[in-house]
Phi, psi and omega in degrees: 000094175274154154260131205240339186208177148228139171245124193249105176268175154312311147305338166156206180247109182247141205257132201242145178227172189253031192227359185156188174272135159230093162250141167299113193233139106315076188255066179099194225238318188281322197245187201188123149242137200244144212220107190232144173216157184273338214255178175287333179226167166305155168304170160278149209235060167259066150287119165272012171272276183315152187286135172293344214250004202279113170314142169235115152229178178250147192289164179276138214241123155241172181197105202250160214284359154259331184224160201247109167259142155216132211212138169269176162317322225247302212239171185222112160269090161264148187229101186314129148275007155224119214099333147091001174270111180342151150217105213260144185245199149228178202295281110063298205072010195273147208268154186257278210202159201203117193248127168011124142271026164277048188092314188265164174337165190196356132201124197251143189231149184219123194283112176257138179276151191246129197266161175238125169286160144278187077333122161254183192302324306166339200292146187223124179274128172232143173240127196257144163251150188222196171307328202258038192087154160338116138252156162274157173236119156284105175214148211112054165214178176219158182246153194234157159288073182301351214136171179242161211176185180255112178250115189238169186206138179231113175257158205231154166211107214288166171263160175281154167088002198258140195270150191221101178263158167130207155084355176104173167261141207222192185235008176241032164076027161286106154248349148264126161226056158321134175073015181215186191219125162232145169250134189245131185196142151283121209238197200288302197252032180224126204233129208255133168206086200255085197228119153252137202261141162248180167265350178280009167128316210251187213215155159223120183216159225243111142277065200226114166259022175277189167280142180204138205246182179211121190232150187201115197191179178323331204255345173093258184202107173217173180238128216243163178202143212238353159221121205188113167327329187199160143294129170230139128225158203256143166257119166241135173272135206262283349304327180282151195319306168319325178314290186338274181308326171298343189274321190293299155324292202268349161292304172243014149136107194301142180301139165286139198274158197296162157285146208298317203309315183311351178282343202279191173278142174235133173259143201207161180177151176269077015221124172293157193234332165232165171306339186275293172325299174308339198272314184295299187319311194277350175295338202269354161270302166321323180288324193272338196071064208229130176313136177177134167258348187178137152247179179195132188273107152279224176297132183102035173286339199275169172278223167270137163093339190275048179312143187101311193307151196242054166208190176274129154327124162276344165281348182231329162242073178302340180237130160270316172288350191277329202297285188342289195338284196302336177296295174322327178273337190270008243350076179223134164272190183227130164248157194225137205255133160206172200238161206257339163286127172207157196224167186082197185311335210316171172269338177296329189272317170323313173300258176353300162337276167343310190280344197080007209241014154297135167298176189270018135296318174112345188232356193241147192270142197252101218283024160250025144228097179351300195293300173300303176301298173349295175249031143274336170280301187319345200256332180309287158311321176275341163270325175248317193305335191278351174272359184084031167292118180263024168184152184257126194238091145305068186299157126071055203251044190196074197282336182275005199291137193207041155248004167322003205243143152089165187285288217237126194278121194300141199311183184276323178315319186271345171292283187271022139306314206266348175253348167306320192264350185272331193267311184304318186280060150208338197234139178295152183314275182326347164243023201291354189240060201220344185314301172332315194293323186291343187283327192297311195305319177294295195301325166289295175304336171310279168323339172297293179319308213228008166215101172263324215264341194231122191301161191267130182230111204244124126310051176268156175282304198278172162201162170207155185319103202131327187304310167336316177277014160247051183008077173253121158248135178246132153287169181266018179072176259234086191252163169270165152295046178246164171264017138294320150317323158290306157339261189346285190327323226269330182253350159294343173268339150341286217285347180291312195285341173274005159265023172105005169271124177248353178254119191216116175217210201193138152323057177324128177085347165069132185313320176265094170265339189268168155302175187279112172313003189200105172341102130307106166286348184245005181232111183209033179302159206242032185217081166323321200264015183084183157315319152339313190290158255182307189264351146322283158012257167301284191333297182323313169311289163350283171339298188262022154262333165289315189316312174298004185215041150232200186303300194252109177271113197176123192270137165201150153151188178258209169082320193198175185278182183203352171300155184303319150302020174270329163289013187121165197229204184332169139080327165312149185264352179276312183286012192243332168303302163328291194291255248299308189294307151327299192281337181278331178258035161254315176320322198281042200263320187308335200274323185295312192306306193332273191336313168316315181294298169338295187295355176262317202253328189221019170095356189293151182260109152331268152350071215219141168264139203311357209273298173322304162272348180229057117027293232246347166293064199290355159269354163300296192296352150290312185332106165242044214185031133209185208187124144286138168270111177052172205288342177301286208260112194262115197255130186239066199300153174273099181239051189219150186274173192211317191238308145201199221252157181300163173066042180035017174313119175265159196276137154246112174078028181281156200273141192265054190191168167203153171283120178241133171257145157256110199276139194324160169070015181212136181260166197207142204258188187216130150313292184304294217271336193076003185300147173224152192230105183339047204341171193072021160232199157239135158214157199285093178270154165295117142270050198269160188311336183297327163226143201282158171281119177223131172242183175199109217272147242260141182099349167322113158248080172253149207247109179269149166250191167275172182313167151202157164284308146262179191266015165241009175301303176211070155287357169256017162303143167355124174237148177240136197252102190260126193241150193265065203301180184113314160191169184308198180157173189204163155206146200237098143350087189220141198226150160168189252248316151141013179189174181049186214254014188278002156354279162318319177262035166107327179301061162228169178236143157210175215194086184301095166299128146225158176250141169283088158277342155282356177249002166065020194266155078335051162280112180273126219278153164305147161274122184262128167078157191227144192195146195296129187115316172346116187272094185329304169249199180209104140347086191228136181243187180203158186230098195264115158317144165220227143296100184086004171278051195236178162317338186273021189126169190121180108327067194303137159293333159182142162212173176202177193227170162211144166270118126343098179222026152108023198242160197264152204219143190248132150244129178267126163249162060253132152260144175277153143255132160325308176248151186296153185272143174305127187228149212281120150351090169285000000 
């Protein structure tokens, strides 16, 4: 591809080449978009991924007799003009990233039919159950040509040493992925994120919702796209991670902040079956004191034969408003699963009929019609919402997946032939991976529109980059019970959350625990007996113990039960583990909540891989088996058994530790003990079953709340605000009222804690902006951590209280304390 002319519009810069057209975007000072086609004119420039509202202009265009540059304040584009290979900067000139000068093409566009199935006269729709619920089978059809389109490819050529993050979340635990190959397509356990993330600072992200692969190997190294009007893709400049995503988030859309209950617990299981069963679990929380904020009714609310149908069977939920009524009166919300497929008799799949606004299954409603999302929240609203259901588990929200069969689970080439080609006859190529979003958009704006007073909470399997601004949380699918798979989640959910998702979670204890009743490649849990089982147990624990430190705290799955006394009672040590971990997590809610605001307000990722805060740390940058929460807490999950083995087989000499890296340029506390440790190392941490490896890094202001049964019990209550000596730190606080939308008009508050270490000082900031509800004072008390100083008990090396009314207030130490600081109940 030589340039062969340039042209400077308002909108950008465009390059007539001798293989196409190429325009150049400014899209703000960080970022560049480059758009190359073959045709006469550019696509529209109507995306669904991206926000309608983004400025466009052209970068500033120099040209010297070889090379074509364009450049922001931020970023640098140099363009060989002969050959045509990118070479990307930074304002610096220091190199981002670069494609290959050998000779061949460095980005391709190849013309492809793009096919439409037909129905034929004959055709017979039937519908089968399997694990994953009711699907239709189609058979009897053909495919036609609708158009012609592009399958483009961008070859890229990495630096040594450089970590390659992103791509969504996948199932096989790939956390750099240098040296590997994934195909993005959206399956049960696989969520399209068409980003690559770097540790050198920049972003790429793909405006492509077709299939799409990413291969990096002896042969060398692109990102491949399989059906697309043009090449498009976005360039971002960080250098810090956060920049990247905060770039990402105003590109394709900022999150709406969470309702406060969601940060709590959530209780769940493959199935509660009436309103009296959900009623019992929750007096039975209540009766233990045991924390809990939501239950949530899963699939099969509807009556027999109504797959789909968006209401209660009236025989098992006979009062639907008493049942809320009475969850509400207990403070537990109710979430409720539904699905976008629907089959039998039901008036919901009859409507969608009627209308025409069915996919060419027959069963799934085609949510890339304004009018079918409509009236899919209207059906939504008239079964559950009206009864005051608060938030939705968006099931099945990737309706084609059709390799779910069989013994033996099929090569990767071949899963994804075999789910491609079942989504391609229903969804146009080109968008096959884009359904999540649209569905997630109908059910949010609905909800905006007909519940304006209660914020929206969306639960989906699939997801795709953008889905965030409709408060969308995505999970990872329908996972086994092994503790590869706990190993796994942690860095598949990383990669997910560093392409702009900020909300992410997993099934604590994983959906399938037993084997499968019939051979199954994807249901292979290692624990027959269940809760019965010792070492079920211990996973389980494990489990919800990393859980309690990601976003969406929520237990799920089929096989065995999953409430805490199923595990055991007072004095077990498996249920007191539970309750403590439970209970620990309402003390974090200021810290949690915080994080929520943060992430509304400036773009922030909760979830984070070490690549965010230590960039410059390169044994940092290996770590796949931890994670921060936020600016604090270094979560070191456990993923190995200690006592025993599936069938309660017991363990010998199994090691009660794990290996922790503490990363450079920070001393770092044990949570638990208050011991501190230096960074830039490895140490052997303690790991008995009662607790997780938690550090804390030195500069910490971190703000605890009280013990509670849910997080609206006392969320402006007494905080005890525990500091980390070692170097200055700040934490900027936000408050607001814990629902609905007045946010969005200004109505929140925050209140900078910063600490001072050479002077051992506290300083609390005027608190700025007001919001209904607002608690006048406050109670804070503080805790500078020390030697033996942890949640588990100690001494402060100093502490003090103050009473609070928003005027900025100093607490000095050293004041002695007395008594051990409130530690979470064992």
């Amino acid at each position: 591809m030589n340039i062969l002319e340039s042209l400077v519009q308002p909108d950008g810069v465009v390059l007539k080449t001798s293989t196409g057209q190429l325009k150049v975007q400014a899209v703000g000072e960080r970022v560049m978009r480059v758009v190359l086609t073959g045709k006469e004119e550019f696509p529209e420039d109507d995306s669904l991924m991206l926000v309608a509202d983004l400025v466009r202009t052209a970068p500033q265009l120099t040209q010297t007799d070889g090379v074509v540059t364009l450049s922001t304040s931020r970023l640098q584009l140099h363009i060989d003009k002969v050959g045509g290979a990118f070479t990307w900067r930074d304002a610096d000139g220091g190199l981002l990233v670069r494609e290959p000068r050998d000779g061949a093409a460095t980005k391709e566009l190849s013309v492809v039919d793009v096919l439409h199935t037909v129905l034929d006269d004959d055709a017979e729709i039937t519908t089968v159950r399997g694990a994953d619920g009711e699907r239709s089978v189609v058979r009897g059809t053909h495919t036609v040509v609708d158009r012609q389109a592009y399958a483009t490819k961008v070859r890229l050529e990495f630096s040594d040493g450089e970590v390659i993050h992103g791509l969504g979340q996948h199932e096989d635990g790939v956390f750099n992925h240098r040296g590997h190959h994934q195909y993005l397509y959206q399956q049960n356990m696989k969520i399209v994120a068409p980003m690559l993330v770097s540790s050198r600072g920049w972003g790429m992200l793909w405006d492509s919702q077709s299939l799409m692969a990413f291969h990096d190997d002896q042969h060398g190294t692109h990102m491949w796209t399989a059906v697309d009007d043009a090449l498009d893709f976005l360039m971002i400049v960080g250098p810090e991670i956060d920049d990247i995503v905060g770039e990402v988030r105003r590109l394709t859309g900022q999150a709406p902040m969470l309702p406060r209950w969601a940060m709590g617990y959530v209780q769940s299981k493959d199935r509660y079956s009436s309103s009296e069963e959900l009623l019992e679990v929750t007096r039975e929380f209540r009766r233990r004191n045991l924390p809990l904020d939501c239950i949530v009714q899963d699939w099969q609310t509807w009556p027999e034969g109504q797959w789909g149908q968006k209401c209660f069977d009236e025989d098992r939920y006979p009062d639907p408003a008493a049942l809320v009524g009475e969850l509400h009166d207990l403070d537990v919300k109710l979430m409720v699963s539904i699905w976008p497929n629907m089959h039998g008799d039901g008036e919901n799949r009859r409507d969608f009929d009627e209308h025409h606004q069915l996919l060419g299954d027959g069963s799934t409603y085609d949510a890339f019609n304004p009018e079918a999302r409509r009236r899919y929240w209207e059906q939504t609203r008239d079964g559950y919402a009206q009864f005051g259901v608060d938030a939705y588990w968006a099931d099945c929200t990737e309706p084609f997946e059709a390799d779910w069969k069989g013994a033996v689970e099929p090569e990767p080439w071949q899963r994804l032939e075999i789910n491609t080609r079942e989504l391609n006859r229903y969804i146009d190529p080109e968008q096959m991976n884009a359904y999540s979003l649209l569905h997630s958009r109908g059910l949010y704006e609905g909800h905006r529109a007909d519940v304006p007073d209660k914020r929206a909470l969306l639960l989906t399997r699939s997801g795709f980059v953008g889905q965030q601004r409709y408060s969308a949380i995505t999970w990872s699918g329908d996972h086994s019970a092994t503790w590869l798979t706990l190993r796994r989640q942690i860095a598949d959910g990383l990669n997910l959350c560093i392409t702009g998702t900020p909300y992410w979670t997993f099934d604590i204890g994983a959906y399938f625990v037993t084997p499968a009743p019939n051979p199954l490649w994807f249901w292979r849990g290692h624990f027959p007996e269940g809760v019965d089982d010792l070492g079920y147990r211990e996973l389980y624990v494990r489990w919800l113990q990393m859980g309690a430190f990601i976003p969406l705290f929520r237990s799920h799955g089929r096989c065995t039960p999953r409430e805490p006394w199923r595990f055991g009672d007072v004095g077990d040590i498996w249920y007191d583990t539970i309750a403590a971990f439970l209970r620990l997590r309402t003390r974090l809610l200021p810290y949690l909540y915080s994080l929520t605001g943060w992430t509304t307000q400036r773009g922030y990722t909760p979830m984070r891989a070490l690549v965010f805060d230590f960039r410059h740390d390169p044994v940092a940058l290996g770590v796949d088996d931890q994670f921060m929460l936020g600016p604090a807490l270094l979560v070191c999950p456990v993923t190995h058994p200690i006592h025993h083995g599936p069938g309660s087989e017991p363990l010998v000499d199994a090691p009660a530790s794990r290996s922790v890296y503490l990363p450079a340029g920070a001393d770092w506390y044990d949570f638990w003990t208050g011991e501190r440790h230096v960074g830039g190392q490895r140490i052997q941490a303690e790991a008995p079953l009662e607790r997780i490896p938690l550090f804390v890094r030195s500069g910490t202001v971190l703000p605890l709340g009280p013990e509670t049964s849910h997080m609206e019990e006392d969320p402006h209550g007494a905080l005890e605000v525990r500091v980390y000596p070692g170097a200055d730190g700040s934490f900027d606080l936000y408050e607001d009222d814990g629902d609905g939308y007045a946010y969005e008009r200004g109505e929140f508050a925050t209140t900078t804690l910063a600490w001072d270490d050479a002077t051992s000082t506290l300083r609390v900031a005027q608190r700025e902006g007001t919001f209904p509800g607002q608690a006048p004072t406050r109670r804070i008390s503080v805790v500078r951590v020390g030697e033996g100083v942890g949640v588990g008990g100690g001494v402060a090396e100093a502490a003090g209280t103050l009473h609070w009314r928003g005027d900025c207030m100093e607490m000095q130490a050293p004041v002695r304390a007395t008594d051990p600081p409130p530690a979470s109940r064992r």
